[in-house]
C-alpha positions in Angstrom: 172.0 172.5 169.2 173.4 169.6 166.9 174.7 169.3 163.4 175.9 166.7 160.9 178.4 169.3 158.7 181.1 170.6 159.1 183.6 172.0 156.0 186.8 171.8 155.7 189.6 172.6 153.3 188.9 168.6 151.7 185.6 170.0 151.5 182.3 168.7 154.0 182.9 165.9 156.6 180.3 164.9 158.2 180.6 165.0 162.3 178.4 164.6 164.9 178.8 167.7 166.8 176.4 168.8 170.0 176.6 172.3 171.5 174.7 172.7 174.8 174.2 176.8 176.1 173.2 176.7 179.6 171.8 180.0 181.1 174.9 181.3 183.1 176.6 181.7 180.1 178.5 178.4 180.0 178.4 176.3 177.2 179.9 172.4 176.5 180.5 170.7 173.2 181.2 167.2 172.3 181.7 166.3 168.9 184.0 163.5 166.9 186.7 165.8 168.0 186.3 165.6 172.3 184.8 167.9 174.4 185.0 171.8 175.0 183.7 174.1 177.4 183.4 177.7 178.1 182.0 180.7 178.2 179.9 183.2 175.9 181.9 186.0 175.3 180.1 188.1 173.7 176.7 188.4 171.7 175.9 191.4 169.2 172.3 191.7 166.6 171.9 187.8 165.5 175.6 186.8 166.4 177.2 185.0 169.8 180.7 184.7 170.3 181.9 181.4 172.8 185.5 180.8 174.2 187.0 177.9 176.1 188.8 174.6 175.7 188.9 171.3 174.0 189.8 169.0 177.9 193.5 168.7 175.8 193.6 172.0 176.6 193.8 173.5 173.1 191.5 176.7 173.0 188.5 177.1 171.1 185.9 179.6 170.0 183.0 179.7 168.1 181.2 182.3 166.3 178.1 181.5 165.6 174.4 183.4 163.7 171.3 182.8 164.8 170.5 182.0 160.9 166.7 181.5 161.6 164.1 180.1 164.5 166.5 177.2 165.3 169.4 177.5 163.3 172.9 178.8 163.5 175.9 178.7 161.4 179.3 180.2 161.6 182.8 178.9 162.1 185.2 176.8 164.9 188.5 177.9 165.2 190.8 175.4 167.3 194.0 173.5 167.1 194.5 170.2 166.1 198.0 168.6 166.3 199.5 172.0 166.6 198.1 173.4 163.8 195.1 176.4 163.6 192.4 175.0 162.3 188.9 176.8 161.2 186.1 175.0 159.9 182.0 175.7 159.0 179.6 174.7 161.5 175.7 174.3 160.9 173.5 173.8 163.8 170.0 173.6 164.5 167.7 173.8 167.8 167.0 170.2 169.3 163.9 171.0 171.9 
C-alpha cells in the first residue's frame, strides 16, 4: 500500500509513504519520516488497527479503513521531537 497525502495541521504535505502487511500479522513502513514496524492489533468490519515503532523507538499506530477494493484511509499517530503527532493517511493497493 503507498500514498502521496498525508494532512496535517499546515494542511496536506505530500510524503511518500509505503505500508507493507505481511501474513503473520507483521507490518513495516517507510515513509519521509524512517521506518516502523509491528504488529496488527486488531481488525473489526472494514477497519485494521497496527502498533509498533518508528527504529528511534518512538511508538506508532495506525488505524486504518478498507475505503474500497484497494484503498484505505485513516490516521498515524506517533511522536516527533517529543511531541504527539496525528496525521491523515490515504493509501491504495500496489499489486
Amino acid at each position: 500500500i503507498t500514498g502521496r497525502e498525508l494532512a496535517t495541521a499546515s494542511g496536506i504535505a505530500a510524503m511518500n509513504a509505503t505500508l507493507t502487511l505481511a501474513p503473520d500479522g507483521t507490518w513495516t513502513s517507510v515513509c519521509d519520516n524512517g521506518r516502523a514496524e509491528g504488529r496488527v492489533v486488531a481488525t473489526y468490519g472494514r477497519t485494521v488497527e497496527l502498533e509498533g515503532a518508528l527504529e528511534t523507538g518512538a511508538p506508532v499506530r495506525y488505524r486504518l479503513t478498507l475505503a474500497g477494493r484497494g484503498h484505505a484511509a485513516g490516521s498515524v499517530h506517533t511522536y516527533f521531537g517529543g511531541h504527539s503527532v496525528e496525521t491523515g493517511i490515504n493509501l491504495r493497493r500496489l499489486d
